[in-house]
N, C-alpha and C positions, 0 to 999 in steps of 0.2 A: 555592052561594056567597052569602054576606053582603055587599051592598052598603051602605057607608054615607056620605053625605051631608056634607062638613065645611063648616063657614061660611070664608067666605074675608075672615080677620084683615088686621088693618091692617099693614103694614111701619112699622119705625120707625128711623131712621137713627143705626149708632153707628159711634165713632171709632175707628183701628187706632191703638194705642202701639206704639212700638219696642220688642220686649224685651233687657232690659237686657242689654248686654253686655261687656267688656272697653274695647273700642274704642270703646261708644256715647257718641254725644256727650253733654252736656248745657245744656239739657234735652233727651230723650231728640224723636225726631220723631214728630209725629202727622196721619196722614192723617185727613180728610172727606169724607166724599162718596160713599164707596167700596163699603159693606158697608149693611147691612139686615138687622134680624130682624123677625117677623112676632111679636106674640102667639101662643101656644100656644094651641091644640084639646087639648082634655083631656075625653074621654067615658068614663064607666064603662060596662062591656061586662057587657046582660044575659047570662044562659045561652045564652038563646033565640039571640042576636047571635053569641056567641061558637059557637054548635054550627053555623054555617053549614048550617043542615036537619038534620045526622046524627043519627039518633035516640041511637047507641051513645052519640056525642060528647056530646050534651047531659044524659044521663045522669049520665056520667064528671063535667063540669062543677055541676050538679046537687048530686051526692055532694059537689064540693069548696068547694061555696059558703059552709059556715061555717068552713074552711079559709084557703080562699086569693081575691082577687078578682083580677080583669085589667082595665086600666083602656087605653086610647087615646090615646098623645100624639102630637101632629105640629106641625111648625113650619115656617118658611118662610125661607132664607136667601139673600136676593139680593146680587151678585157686579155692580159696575156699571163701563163702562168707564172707563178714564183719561181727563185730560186734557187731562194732558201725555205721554202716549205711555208709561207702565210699566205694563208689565199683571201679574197678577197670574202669579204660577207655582206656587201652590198655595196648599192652604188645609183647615184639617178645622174638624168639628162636633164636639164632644164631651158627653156627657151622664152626670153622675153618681149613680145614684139611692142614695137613703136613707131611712129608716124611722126616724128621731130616736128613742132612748132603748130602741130591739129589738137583742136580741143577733144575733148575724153571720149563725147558722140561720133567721134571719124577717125578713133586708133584701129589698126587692126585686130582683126580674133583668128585662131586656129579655127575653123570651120569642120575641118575632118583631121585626124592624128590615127598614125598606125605605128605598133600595135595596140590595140588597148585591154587586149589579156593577153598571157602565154603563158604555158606550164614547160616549155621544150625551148632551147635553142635553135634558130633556121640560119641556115647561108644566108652570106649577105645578101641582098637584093638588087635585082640589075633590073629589073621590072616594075612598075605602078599599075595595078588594074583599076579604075574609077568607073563609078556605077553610076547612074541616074542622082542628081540631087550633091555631086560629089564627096559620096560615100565611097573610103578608099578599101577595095578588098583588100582581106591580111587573110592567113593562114588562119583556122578557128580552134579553139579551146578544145584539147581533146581531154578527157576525164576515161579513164579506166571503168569497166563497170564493177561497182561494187567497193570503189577505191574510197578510204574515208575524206575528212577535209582537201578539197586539194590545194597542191601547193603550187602558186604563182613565180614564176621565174619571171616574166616583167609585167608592168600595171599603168597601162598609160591614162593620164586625166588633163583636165583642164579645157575639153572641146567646148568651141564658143564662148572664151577667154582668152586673154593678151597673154597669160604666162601658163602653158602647158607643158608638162613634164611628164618622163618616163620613170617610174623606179624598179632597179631588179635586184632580188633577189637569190643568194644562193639556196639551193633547196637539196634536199636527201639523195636527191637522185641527178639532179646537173649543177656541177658548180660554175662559179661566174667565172669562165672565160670562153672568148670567141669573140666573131665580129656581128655587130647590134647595130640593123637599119631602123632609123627612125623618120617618118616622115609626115608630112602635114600639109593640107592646102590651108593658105590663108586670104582670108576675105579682106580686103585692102581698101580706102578712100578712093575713087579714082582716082590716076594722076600724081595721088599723096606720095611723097616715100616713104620704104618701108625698111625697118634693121630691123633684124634678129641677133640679144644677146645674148651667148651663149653660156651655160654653166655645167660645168662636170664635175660631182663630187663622188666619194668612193671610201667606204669602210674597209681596212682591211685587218684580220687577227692575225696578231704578231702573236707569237707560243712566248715570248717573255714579256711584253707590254700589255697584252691583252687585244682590246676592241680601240684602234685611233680610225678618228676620223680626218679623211685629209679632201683638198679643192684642188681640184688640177688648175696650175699655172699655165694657161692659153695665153697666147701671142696674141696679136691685134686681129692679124688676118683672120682666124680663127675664133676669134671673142667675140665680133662684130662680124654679122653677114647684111649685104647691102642687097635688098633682095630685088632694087630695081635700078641700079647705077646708071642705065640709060636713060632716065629721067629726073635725075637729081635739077633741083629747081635754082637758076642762077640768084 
């Protein structure tokens, strides 16, 4: 197994907007305080990295290096309590990758996404463990014995797909807040460029409004990740 080392980026504080509704007032309401995203980690993955030791695998990867590259994104989305008593009842991550100006057969896909169950919150993550085939270790589903339905605190989907997301859940026993590593290898055109754009939505129950749902207002920097700016194509 491939361990790899990430710098732990700064948090930067954005706003939820109300999305627009029927009923929504105006102007539309905007929370502060609440949400956080983290600069992105963006590592291109030697062979070497990506073969976790296995001779076959590195080979395999080797062969597809003027083909295809994989590159390492991960980011950081902290969830902070109220302060007037609404907590949040849910909230996803969303990531939409693109390859600007390549036809549909050479965009990229999410290859691996972590995590993709959880019933618990974990510290943020300053480590990536990658196995054979770039399968990205996470922490694993613990279930109580004897415990009925269980309940999911996050749900990640979309592996081997351009738009992969996270959704979490508050549940009985942990509510949503804390800081949320998400991370992905993506399989890339060689050469191609590659952006990730980024979306964060977030329910939260107001005790007088009920259930709104609101999009976090990201800044460019933030909205758009350039995941290989050292090759952008003149």
């Amino acid at each position: 197994m491939t361990q790899l080392e990430l710098p732990l980026t700064p948090l930067h504080e954005v706003d939820l907007v109300e999305v627009d509704r029927l009923q929504s007032p105006a102007p539309r309401r905007r929370v502060e305080g609440r949400v956080s995203l983290s600069t992105a980690v963006v590592h291109p993955l030697t062979a070497e990295e990506a073969a976790a030791g296995e001779a076959e695998w590195l080979g395999f990867l080797t062969a597809q290096a003027p083909h295809s590259d994989y590159l390492l994104l991960s980011l950081t989305c902290a969830f902070r309590p109220p302060a007037n008593g609404d907590p949040f009842a849910d909230a996803a991550v969303g990531v939409l990758l693109e390859s600007p100006g390549e036809p549909a057969d050479r965009q990229p896909i999410a290859w691996s996404i972590a995590p993709k169950k959880r019933s618990h919150p974990v510290e943020r993550a300053t480590t990536v463990g990658l196995t054979a085939k770039l399968a990205i270790v996470e922490t694993t589903l613990e279930v109580a014995p004897g415990q009925g339905r269980e309940e999911l605190f996050v749900i990640g989907m979309g592996e081997r797909d351009s738009d992969p997301e996270w959704r979490l859940k508050a549940t009985s026993r942990h509510p949503l807040i804390g800081d949320e590593t998400f991370t992905l290898i993506v399989k890339a055109t060689a050469g191609a460029p590659v952006l990730a754009h980024m979306t964060v939505a977030a329910t939260i129950k107001h005790r007088r409004f009920g259930l709104i749902p609101y999009r976090a207002d990201l800044p460019a920097a933030l909205r758009t990740i350039d995941l290989r700016p050292w090759s952008r194509r003149p």
